[in-house]
Backbone as XML, in Angstrom:
<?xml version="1.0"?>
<chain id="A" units="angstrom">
  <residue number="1" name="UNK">
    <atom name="N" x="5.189" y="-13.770" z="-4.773"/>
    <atom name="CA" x="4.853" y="-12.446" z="-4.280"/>
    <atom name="C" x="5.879" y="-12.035" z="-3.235"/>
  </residue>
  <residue number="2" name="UNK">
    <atom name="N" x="6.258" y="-10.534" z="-3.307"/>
    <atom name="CA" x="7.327" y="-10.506" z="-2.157"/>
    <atom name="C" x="7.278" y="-10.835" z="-0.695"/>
  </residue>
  <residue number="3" name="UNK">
    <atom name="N" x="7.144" y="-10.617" z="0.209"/>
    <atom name="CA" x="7.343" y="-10.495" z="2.143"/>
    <atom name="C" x="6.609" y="-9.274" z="1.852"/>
  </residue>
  <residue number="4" name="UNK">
    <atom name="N" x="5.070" y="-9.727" z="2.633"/>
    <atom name="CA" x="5.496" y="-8.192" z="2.746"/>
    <atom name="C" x="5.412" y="-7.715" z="4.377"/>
  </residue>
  <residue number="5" name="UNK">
    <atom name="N" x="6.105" y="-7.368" z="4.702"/>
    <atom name="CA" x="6.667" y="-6.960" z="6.287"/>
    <atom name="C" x="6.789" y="-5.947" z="6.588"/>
  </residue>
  <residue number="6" name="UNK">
    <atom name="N" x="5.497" y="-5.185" z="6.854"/>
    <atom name="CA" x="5.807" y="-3.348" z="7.117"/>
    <atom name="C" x="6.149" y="-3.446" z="8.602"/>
  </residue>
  <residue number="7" name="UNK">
    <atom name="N" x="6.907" y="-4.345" z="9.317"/>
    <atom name="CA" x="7.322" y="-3.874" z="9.814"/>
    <atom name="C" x="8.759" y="-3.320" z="9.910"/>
  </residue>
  <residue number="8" name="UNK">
    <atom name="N" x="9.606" y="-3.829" z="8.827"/>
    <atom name="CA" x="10.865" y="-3.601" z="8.595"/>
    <atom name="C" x="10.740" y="-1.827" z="8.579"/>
  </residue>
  <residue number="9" name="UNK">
    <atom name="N" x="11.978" y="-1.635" z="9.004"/>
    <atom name="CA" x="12.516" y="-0.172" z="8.700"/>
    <atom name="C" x="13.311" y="-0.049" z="8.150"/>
  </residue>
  <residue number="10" name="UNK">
    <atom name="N" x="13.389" y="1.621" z="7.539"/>
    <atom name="CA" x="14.217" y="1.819" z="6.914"/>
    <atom name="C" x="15.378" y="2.560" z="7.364"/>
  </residue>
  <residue number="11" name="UNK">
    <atom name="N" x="16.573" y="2.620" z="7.604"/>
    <atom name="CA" x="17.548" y="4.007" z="8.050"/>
    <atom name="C" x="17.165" y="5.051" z="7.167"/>
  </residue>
  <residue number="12" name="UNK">
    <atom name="N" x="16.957" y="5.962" z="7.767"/>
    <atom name="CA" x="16.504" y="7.529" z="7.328"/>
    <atom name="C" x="17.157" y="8.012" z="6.624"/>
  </residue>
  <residue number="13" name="UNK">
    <atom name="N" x="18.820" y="7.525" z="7.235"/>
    <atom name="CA" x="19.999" y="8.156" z="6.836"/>
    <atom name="C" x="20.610" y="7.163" z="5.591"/>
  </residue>
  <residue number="14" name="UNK">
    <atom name="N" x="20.057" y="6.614" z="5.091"/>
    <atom name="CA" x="20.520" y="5.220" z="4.404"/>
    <atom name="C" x="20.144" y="5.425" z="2.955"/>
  </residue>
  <residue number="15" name="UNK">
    <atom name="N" x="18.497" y="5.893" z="3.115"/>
    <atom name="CA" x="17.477" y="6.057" z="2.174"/>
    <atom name="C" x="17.367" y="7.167" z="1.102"/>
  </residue>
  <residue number="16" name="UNK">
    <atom name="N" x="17.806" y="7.567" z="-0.034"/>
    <atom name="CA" x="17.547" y="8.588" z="-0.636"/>
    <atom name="C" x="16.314" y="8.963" z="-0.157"/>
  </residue>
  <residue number="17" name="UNK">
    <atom name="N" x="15.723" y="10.331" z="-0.708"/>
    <atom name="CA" x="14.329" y="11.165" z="-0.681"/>
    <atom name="C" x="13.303" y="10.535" z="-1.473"/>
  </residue>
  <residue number="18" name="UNK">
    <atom name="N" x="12.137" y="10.841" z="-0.581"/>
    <atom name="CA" x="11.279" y="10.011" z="-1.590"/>
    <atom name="C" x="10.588" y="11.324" z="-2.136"/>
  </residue>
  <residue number="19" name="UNK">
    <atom name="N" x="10.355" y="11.482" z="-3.417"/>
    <atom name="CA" x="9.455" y="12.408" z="-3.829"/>
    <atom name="C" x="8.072" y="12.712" z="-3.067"/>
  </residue>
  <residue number="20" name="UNK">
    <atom name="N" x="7.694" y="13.777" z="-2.776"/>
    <atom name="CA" x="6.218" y="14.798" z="-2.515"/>
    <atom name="C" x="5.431" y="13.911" z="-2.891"/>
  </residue>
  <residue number="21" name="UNK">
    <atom name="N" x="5.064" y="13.573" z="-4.385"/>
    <atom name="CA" x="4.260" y="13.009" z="-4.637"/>
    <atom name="C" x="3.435" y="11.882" z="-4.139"/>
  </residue>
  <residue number="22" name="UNK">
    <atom name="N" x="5.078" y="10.893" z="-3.278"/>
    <atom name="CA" x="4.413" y="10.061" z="-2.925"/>
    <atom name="C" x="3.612" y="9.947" z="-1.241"/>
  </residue>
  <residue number="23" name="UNK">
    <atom name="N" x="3.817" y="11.093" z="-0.744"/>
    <atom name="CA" x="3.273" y="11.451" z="0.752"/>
    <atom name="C" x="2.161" y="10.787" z="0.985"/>
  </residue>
  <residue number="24" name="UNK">
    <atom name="N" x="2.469" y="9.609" z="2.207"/>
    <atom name="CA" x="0.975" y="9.396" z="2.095"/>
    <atom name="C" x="0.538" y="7.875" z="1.558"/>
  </residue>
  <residue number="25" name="UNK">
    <atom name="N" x="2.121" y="7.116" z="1.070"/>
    <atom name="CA" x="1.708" y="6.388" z="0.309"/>
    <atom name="C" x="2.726" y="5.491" z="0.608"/>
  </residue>
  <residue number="26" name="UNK">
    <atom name="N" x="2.521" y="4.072" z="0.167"/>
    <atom name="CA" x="3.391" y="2.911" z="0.510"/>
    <atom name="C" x="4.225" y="2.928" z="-0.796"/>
  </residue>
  <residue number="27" name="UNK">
    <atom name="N" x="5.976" y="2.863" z="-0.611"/>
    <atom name="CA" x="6.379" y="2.611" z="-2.017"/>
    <atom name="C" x="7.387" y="1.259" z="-1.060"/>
  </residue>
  <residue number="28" name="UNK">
    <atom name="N" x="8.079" y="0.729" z="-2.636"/>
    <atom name="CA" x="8.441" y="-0.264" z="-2.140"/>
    <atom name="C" x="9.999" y="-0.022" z="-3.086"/>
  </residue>
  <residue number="29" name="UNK">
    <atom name="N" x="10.856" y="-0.348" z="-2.452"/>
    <atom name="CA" x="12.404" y="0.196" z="-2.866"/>
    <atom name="C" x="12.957" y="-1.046" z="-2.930"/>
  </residue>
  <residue number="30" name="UNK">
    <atom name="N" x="14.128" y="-1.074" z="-3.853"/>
    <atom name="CA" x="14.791" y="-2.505" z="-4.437"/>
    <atom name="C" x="15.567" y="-2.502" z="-2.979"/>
  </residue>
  <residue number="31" name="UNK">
    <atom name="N" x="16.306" y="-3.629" z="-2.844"/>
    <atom name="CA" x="17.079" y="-4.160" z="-1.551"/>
    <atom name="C" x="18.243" y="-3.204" z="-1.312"/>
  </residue>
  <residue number="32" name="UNK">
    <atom name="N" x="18.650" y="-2.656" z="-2.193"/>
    <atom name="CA" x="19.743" y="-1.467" z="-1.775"/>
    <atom name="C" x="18.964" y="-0.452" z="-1.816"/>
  </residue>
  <residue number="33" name="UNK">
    <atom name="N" x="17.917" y="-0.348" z="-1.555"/>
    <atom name="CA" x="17.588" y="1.495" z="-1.455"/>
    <atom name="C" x="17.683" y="2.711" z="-2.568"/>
  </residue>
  <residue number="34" name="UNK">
    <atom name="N" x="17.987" y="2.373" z="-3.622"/>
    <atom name="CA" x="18.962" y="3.319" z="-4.786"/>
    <atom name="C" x="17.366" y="3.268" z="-5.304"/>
  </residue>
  <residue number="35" name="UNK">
    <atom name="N" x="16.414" y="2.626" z="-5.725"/>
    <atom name="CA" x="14.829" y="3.134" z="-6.316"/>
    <atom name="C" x="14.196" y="2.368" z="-5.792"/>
  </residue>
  <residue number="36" name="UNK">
    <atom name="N" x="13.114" y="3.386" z="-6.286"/>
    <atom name="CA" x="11.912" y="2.907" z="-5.763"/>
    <atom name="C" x="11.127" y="1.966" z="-7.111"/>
  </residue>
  <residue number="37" name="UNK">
    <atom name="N" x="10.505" y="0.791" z="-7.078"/>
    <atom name="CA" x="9.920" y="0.208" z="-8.057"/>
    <atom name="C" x="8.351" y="0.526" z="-8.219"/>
  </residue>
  <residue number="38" name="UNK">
    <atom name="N" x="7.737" y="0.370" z="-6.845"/>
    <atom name="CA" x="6.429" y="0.622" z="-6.735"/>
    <atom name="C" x="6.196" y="1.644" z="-5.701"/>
  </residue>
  <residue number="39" name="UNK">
    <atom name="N" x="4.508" y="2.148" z="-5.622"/>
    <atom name="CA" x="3.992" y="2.907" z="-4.899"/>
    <atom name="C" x="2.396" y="3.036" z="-5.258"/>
  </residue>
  <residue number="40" name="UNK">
    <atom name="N" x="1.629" y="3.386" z="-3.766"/>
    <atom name="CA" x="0.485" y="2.611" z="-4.014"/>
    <atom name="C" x="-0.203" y="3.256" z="-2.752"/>
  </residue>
  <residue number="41" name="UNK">
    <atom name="N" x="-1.444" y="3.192" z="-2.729"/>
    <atom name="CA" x="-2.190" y="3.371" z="-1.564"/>
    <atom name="C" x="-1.916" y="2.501" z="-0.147"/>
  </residue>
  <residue number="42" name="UNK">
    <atom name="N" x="-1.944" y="1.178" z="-0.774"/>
    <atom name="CA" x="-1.858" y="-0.089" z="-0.175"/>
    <atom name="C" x="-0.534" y="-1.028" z="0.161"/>
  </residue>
  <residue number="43" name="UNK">
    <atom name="N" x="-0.155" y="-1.322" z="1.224"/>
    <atom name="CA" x="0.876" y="-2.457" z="0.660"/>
    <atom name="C" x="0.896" y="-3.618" z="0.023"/>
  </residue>
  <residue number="44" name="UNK">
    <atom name="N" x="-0.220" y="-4.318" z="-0.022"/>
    <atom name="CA" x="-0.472" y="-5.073" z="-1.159"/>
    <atom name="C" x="-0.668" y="-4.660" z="-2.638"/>
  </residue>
  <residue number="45" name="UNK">
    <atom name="N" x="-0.956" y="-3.731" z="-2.582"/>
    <atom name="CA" x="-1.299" y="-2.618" z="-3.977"/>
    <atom name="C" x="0.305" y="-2.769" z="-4.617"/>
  </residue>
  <residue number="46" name="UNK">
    <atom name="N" x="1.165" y="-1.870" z="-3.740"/>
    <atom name="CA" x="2.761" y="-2.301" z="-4.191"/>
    <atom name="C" x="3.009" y="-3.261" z="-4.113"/>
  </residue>
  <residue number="47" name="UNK">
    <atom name="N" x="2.823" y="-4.311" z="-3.882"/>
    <atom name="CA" x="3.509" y="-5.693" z="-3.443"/>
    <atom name="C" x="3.073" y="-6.215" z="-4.740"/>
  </residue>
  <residue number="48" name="UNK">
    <atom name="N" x="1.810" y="-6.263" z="-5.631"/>
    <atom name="CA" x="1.566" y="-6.226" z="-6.170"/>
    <atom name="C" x="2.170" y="-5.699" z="-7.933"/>
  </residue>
  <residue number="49" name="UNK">
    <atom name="N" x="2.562" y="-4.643" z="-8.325"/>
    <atom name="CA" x="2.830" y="-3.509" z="-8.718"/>
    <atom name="C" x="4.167" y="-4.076" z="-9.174"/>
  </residue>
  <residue number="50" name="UNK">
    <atom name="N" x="5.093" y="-4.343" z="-7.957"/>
    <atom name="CA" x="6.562" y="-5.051" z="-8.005"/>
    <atom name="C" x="6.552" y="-6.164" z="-8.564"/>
  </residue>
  <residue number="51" name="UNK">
    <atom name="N" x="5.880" y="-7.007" z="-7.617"/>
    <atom name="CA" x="5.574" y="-8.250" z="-8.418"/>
    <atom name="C" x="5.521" y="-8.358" z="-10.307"/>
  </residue>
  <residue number="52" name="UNK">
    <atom name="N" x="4.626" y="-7.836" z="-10.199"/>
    <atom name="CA" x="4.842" y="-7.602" z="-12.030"/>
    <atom name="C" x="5.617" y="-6.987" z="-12.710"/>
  </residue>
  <residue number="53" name="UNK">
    <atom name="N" x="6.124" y="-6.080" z="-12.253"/>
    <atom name="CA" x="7.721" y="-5.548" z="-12.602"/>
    <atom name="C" x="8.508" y="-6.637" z="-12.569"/>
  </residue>
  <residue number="54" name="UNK">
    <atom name="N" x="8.846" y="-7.965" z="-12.079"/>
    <atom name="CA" x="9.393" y="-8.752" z="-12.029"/>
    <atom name="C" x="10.578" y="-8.143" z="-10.540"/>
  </residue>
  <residue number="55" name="UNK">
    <atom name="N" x="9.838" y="-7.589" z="-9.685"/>
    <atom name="CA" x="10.851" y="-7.617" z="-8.487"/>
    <atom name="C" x="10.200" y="-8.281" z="-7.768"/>
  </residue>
  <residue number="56" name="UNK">
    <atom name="N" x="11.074" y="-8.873" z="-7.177"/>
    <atom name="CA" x="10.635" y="-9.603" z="-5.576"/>
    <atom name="C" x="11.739" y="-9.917" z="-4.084"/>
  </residue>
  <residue number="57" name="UNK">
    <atom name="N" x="12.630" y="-8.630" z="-4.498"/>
    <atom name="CA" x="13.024" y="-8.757" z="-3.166"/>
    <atom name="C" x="13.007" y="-7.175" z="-2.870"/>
  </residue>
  <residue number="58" name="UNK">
    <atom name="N" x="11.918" y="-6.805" z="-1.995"/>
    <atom name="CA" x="11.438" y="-5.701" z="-1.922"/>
    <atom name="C" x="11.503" y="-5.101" z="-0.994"/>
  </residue>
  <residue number="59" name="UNK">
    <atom name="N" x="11.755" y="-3.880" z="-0.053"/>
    <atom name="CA" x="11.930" y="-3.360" z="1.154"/>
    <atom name="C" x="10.480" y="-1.970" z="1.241"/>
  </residue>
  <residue number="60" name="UNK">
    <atom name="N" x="9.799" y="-2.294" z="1.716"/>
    <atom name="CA" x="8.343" y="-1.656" z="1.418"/>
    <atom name="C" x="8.628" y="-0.112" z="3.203"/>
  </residue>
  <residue number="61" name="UNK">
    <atom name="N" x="7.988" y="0.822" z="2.366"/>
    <atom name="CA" x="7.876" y="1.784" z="3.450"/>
    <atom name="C" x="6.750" y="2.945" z="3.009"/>
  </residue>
  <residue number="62" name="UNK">
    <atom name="N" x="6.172" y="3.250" z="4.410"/>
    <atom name="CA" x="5.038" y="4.244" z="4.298"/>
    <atom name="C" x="5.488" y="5.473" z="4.812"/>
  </residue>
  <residue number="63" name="UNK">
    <atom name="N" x="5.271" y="6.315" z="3.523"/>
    <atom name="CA" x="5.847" y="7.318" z="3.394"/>
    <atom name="C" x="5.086" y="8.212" z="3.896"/>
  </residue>
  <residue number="64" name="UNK">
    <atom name="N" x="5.559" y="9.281" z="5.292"/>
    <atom name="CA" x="4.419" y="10.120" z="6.083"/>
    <atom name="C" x="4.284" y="11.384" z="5.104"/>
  </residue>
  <residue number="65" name="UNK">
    <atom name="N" x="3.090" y="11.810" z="5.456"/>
    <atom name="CA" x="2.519" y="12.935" z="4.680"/>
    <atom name="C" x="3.424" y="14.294" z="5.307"/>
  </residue>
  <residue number="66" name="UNK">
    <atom name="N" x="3.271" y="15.489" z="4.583"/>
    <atom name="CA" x="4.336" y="16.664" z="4.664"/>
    <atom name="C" x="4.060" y="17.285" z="6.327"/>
  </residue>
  <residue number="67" name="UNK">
    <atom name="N" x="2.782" y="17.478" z="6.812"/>
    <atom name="CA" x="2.314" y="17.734" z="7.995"/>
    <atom name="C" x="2.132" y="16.611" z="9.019"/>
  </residue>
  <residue number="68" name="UNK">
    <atom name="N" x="2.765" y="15.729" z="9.352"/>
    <atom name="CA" x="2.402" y="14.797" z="9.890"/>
    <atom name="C" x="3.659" y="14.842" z="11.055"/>
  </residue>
  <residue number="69" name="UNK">
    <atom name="N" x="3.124" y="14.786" z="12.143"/>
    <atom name="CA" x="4.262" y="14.805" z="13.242"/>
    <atom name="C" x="4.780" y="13.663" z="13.817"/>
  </residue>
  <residue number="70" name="UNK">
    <atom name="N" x="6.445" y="13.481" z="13.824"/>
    <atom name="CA" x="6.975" y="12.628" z="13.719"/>
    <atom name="C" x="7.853" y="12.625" z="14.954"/>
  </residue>
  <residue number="71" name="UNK">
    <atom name="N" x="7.804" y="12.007" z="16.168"/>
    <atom name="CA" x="8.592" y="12.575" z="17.235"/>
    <atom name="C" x="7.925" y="12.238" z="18.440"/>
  </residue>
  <residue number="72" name="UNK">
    <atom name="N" x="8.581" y="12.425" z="19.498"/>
    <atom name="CA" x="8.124" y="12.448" z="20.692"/>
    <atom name="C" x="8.021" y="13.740" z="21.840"/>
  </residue>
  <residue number="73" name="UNK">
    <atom name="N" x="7.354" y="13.240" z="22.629"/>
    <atom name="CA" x="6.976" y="14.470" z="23.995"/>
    <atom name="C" x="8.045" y="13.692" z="25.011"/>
  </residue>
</chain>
């Protein structure tokens, strides 16, 4: 099963776009960033998901919803 380590980040600037669709939702992107394999409510849900895809070196991120404020005061 992969790591799964939400705490890793991702560079913003690194990362293609993740589709609308997935707002809201944990996907999990191959080690270079170029796709996404899974996506899921859960991070085990993707961790999961990949796993059976036959990936397992996975870089997992939760993708904020379209209204969701991101930033500081």
């Amino acid at each position: 099963m992969p790591t799964l380590n939400p705490q890793q980040r991702i560079d913003s600037h690194a990362a293609p776009v993740v589709p609308l669709e997935y707002a809201g939702q944990w996907v999990g992107w191959t080690k270079d960033l170029k796709r996404i394999v899974a996506h899921g409510k859960t991070l085990e849900e993707v961790a999961q998901i990949a796993e059976q895809a036959g990936e397992r070196d996975i870089v997992f991120e939760k993708v904020p919803r379209p209204n969701s404020f991101v930033g500081c005061r």
